[in-house]
C-alpha positions in Angstrom: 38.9 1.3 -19.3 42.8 2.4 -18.4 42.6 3.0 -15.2 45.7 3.9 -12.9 44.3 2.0 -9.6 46.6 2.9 -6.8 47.6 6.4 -7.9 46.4 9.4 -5.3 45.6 12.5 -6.5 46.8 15.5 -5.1 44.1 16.2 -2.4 43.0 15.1 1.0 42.7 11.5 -0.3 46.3 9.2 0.8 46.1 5.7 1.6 49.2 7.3 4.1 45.2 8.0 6.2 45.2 4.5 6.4 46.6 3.4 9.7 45.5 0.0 9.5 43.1 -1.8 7.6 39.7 -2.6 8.8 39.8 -6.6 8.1 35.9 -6.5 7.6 35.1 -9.9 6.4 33.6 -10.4 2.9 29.4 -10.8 3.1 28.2 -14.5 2.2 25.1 -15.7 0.5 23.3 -18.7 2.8 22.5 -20.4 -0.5 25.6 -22.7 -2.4 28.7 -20.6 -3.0 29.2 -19.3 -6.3 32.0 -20.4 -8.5 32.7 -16.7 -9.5 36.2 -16.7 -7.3 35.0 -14.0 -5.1 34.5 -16.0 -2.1 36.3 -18.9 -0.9 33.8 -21.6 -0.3 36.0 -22.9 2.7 35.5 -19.7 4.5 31.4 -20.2 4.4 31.3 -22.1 8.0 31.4 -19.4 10.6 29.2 -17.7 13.2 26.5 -15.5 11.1 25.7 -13.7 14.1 29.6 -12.9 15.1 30.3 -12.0 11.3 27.1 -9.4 10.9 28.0 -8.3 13.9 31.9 -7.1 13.2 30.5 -6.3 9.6 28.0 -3.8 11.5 30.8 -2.6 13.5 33.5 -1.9 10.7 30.8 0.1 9.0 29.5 2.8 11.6 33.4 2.9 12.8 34.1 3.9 8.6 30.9 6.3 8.9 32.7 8.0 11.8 35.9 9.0 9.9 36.5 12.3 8.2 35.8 12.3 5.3 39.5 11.9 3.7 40.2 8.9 5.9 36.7 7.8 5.3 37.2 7.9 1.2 40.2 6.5 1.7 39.7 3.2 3.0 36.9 2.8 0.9 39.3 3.5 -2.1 42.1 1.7 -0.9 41.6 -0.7 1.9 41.0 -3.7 0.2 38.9 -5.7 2.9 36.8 -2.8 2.8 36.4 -2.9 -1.0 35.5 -6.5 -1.3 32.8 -6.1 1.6 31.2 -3.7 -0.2 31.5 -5.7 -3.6 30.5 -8.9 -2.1 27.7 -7.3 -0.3 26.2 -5.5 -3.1 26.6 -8.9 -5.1 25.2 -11.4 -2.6 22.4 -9.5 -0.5 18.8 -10.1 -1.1 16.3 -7.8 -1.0 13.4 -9.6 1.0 15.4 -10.5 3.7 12.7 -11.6 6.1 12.3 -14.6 3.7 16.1 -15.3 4.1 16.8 -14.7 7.7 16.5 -17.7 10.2 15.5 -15.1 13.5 14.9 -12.1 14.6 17.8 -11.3 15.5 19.5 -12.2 12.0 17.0 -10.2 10.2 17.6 -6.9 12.5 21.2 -7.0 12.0 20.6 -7.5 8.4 18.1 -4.8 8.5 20.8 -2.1 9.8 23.9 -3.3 7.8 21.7 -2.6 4.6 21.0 1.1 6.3 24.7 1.2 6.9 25.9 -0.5 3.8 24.0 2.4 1.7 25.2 5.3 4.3 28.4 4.2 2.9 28.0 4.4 -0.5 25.6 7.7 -0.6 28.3 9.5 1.7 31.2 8.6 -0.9 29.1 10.1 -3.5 27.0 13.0 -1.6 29.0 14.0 1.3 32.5 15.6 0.1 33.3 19.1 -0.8 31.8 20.0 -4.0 35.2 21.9 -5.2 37.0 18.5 -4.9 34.7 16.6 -7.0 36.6 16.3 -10.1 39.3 15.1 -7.4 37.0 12.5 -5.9 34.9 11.5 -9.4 38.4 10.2 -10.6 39.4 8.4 -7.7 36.3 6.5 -6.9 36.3 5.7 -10.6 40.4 4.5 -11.0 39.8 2.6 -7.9 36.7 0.7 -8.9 34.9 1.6 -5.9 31.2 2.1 -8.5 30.9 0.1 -11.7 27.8 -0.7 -13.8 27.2 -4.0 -12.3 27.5 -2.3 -8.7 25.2 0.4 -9.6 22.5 -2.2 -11.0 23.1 -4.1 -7.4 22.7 -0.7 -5.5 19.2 -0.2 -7.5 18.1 -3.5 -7.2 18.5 -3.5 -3.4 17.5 0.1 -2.8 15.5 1.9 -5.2 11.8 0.2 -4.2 12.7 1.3 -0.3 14.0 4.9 -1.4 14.0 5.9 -4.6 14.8 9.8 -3.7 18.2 9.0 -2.1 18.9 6.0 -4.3 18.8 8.8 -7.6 20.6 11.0 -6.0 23.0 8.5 -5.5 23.2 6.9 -8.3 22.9 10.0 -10.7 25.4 11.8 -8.2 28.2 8.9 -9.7 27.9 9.6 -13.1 27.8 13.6 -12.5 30.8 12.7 -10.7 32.7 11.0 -13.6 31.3 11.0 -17.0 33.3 8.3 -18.0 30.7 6.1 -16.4 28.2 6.7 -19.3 30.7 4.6 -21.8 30.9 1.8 -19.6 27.3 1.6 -19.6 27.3 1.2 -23.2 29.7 -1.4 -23.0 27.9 -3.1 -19.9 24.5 -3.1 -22.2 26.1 -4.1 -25.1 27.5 -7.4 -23.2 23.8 -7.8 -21.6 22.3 -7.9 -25.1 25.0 -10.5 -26.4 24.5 -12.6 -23.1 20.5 -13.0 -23.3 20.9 -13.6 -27.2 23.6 -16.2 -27.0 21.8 -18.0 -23.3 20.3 -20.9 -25.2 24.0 -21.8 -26.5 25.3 -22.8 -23.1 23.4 -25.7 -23.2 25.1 -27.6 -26.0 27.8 -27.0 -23.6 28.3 -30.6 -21.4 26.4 -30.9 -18.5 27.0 -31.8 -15.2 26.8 -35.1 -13.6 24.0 -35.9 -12.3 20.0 -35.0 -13.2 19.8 -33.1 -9.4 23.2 -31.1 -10.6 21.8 -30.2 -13.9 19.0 -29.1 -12.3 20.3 -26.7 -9.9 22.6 -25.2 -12.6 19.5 -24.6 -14.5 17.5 -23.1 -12.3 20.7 -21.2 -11.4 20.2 -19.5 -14.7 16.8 -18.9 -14.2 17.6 -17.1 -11.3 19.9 -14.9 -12.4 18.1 -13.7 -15.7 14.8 -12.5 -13.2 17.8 -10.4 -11.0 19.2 -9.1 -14.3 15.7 -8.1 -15.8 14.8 -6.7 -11.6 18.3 -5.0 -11.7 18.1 -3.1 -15.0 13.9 -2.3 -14.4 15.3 -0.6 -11.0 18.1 1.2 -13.1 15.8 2.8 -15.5 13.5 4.2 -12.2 16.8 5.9 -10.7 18.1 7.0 -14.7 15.4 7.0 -16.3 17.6 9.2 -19.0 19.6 5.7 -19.8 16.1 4.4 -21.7 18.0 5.5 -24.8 21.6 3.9 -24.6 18.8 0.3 -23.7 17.2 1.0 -26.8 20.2 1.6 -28.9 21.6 -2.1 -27.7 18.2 -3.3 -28.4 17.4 -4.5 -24.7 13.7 -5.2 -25.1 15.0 -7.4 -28.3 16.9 -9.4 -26.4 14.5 -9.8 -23.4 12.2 -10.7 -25.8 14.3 -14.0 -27.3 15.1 -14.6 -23.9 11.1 -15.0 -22.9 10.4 -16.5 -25.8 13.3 -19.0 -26.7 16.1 -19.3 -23.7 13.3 -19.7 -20.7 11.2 -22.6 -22.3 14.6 -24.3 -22.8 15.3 -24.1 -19.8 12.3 -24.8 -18.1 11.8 -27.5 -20.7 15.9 -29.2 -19.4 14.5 -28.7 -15.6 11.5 -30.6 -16.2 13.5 -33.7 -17.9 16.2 -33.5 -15.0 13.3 -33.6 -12.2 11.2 -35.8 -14.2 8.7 -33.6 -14.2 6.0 -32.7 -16.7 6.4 -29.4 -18.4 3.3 -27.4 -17.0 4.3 -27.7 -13.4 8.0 -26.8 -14.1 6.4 -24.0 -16.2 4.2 -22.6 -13.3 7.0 -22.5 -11.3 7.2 -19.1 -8.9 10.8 -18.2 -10.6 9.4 -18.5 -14.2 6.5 -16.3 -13.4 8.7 -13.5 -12.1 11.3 -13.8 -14.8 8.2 -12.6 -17.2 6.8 -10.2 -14.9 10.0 -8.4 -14.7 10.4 -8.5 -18.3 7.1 -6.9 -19.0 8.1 -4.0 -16.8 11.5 -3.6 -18.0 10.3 -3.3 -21.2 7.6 -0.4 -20.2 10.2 1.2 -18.5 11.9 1.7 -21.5 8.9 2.3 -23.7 7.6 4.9 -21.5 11.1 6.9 -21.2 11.9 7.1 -25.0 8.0 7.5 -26.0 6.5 10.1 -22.9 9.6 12.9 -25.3 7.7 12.0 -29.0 4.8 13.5 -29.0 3.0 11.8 -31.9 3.9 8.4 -30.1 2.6 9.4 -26.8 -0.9 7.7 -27.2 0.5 4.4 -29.0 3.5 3.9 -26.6 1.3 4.8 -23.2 -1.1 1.8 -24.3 1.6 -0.6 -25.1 2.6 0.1 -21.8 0.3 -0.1 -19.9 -0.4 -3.5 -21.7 3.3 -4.8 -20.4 2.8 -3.4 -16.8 -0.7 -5.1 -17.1 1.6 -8.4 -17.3 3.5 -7.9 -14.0 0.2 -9.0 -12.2 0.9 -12.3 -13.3 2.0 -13.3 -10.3 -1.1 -12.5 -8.3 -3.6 -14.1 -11.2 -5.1 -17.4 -11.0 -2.8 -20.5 -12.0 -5.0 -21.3 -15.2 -4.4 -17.6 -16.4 -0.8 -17.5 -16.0 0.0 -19.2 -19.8 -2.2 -16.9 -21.3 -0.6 -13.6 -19.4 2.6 -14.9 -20.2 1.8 -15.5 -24.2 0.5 -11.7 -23.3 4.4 -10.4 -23.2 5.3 -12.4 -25.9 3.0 -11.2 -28.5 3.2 -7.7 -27.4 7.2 -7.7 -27.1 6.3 -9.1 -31.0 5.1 -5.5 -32.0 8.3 -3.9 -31.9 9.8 -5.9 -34.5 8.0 -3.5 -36.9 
């Protein structure tokens, strides 16, 4: 992408509307810092309440702009920018299981309602003549991205999928340019699962506990991947085809079938554990449930259009979705539901 970040186009839109930046504070997961530079790990000690608080505050005060003032610190004030790209990186979706009181959790509640306010205003609430105006702006400035848009359906899609479409299919009506980096986003997807066994013949850290936690690290973050692109196909569901041309359910499929028993099998050995209970484990069970429905997401978008296929491809389906049960079955029936997605991701190799 050559993109001229900075450059104002000739509209309502100046960073010349920015009087003074907002100095929201970046959002911070509770769990260990990730070593992805976006947060400084010597910044995590502060007052949660104080931060959600200002972080509240800096979002209905943005809310309350016009709407040039209000695109343009979203464009170009940068402590605005890297709220929203923490946030959409870092929140959780079940935050009742994450929040330590009441309070927490309603302040977490209403910075989610604001967070999206945000993003659906930048995208829905402008004046439809300056959308060519606005589609290139948002999109020189990086304020959407694939990976943001997977966050924003991953966090909002189950609560409301209505708004969260129009959203998200507003952005790429916006600027069609968006559609390539899809392709390229899918295509790096595919190459990541395929290649996720490789990185461990990479040396490990010190420690059985540290290797561990990397590993299950990795478990973690294939579930929110599979989650992520299972919500993306919901809000655009016409993307089924650019997954299947990057052969996503292929490379969910090695990833079930080779990288997870890797690296449940290297979590087991570092916790000195035996296999089945690693195997059992809550995280592995959803990793394959969300699997099995990203798969009959895609299945049931590029089949429900063929005619001839409908019957075949509505049974396969409903033989994945069958799967993501798994997690409400009895403990002794989990190995077989799992062996389930296997075999059936196994048909589409013909």
């Amino acid at each position: 992408r050559h993109a001229a970040a900075g450059k104002a186009p000739k509209s309502g839109f100046s960073k010349n509307l920015i009087q003074k930046n907002l100095d929201t504070p970046a959002y911070l997961p509770r769990e260990d810092v990730p070593e992805d530079g976006l947060v400084d790990a010597a910044t995590v000690s502060y007052d949660e309440l104080a931060i959600l608080r200002l972080q509240l505050s800096d979002m209905t005060t943005l809310l309350r702009m016009s709407f040039p003032s209000f695109v343009s610190h979203v464009a170009w004030d940068p402590t605005v920018g890297k709220f929203l790209d923490t946030y959409l990186r870092y929140a959780r979706v079940n935050l009742d299981q994450d929040s330590t009181s009441d309070e927490i959790l309603n302040l977490e509640e209403a910075l989610s309602e604001q967070v999206f306010l945000v993003l659906h205003r930048v995208v829905c609430g402008g004046d439809p003549a300056a959308h060519e105006i606005l589609g290139q702006l948002i999109y020189d400035n990086w304020v959407f991205e694939t990976p943001k848009m997977l966050d924003i359906c991953r966090l909002y899609a189950h609560a409301n999928l209505k708004l969260t479409t129009e959203l998200v299919q507003g952005v790429f009506k916006l600027q069609k340019e968006y559609w390539e980096d899809l392709e390229g986003n899918l295509a790096c997807t595919a190459h990541f699962l395929r290649t996720l066994c490789e990185k461990h013949e990479k040396p490990a850290p010190a420690g059985p506990e540290a290797l561990a936690k990397k590993l299950e690290g990795s478990r973690k973050m294939v579930t929110e991947m599979f989650v992520s692109m299972e919500c993306f196909l919901q809000v655009v569901p016409s993307s089924a085809e650019a997954f299947h041309r990057h052969r996503i359910i292929h490379a969910v499929k090695d990833t079930i079938e080779y990288a997870l028993p890797v690296i449940e099998t290297d979590i087991a050995k570092a916790r000195a554990k035996k296999l089945s209970e690693v195997s059992l484990d809550k995280v592995g069970r959803g990793a394959r449930a969300a699997a099995a429905m990203l798969a009959y997401r895609i299945l049931a978008e590029r089949y429900s259009k063929v005619l001839p296929e409908k019957a075949k491809a509505a049974k396969f389906g409903q033989d994945l979705y069958d799967t993501f049960h798994v997690l409400t079955t009895p403990p002794k029936k989990i190995h077989k539901r799992a062996k389930d997605i296997v075999n059936s991701l196994e048909l589409l190799k013909t």
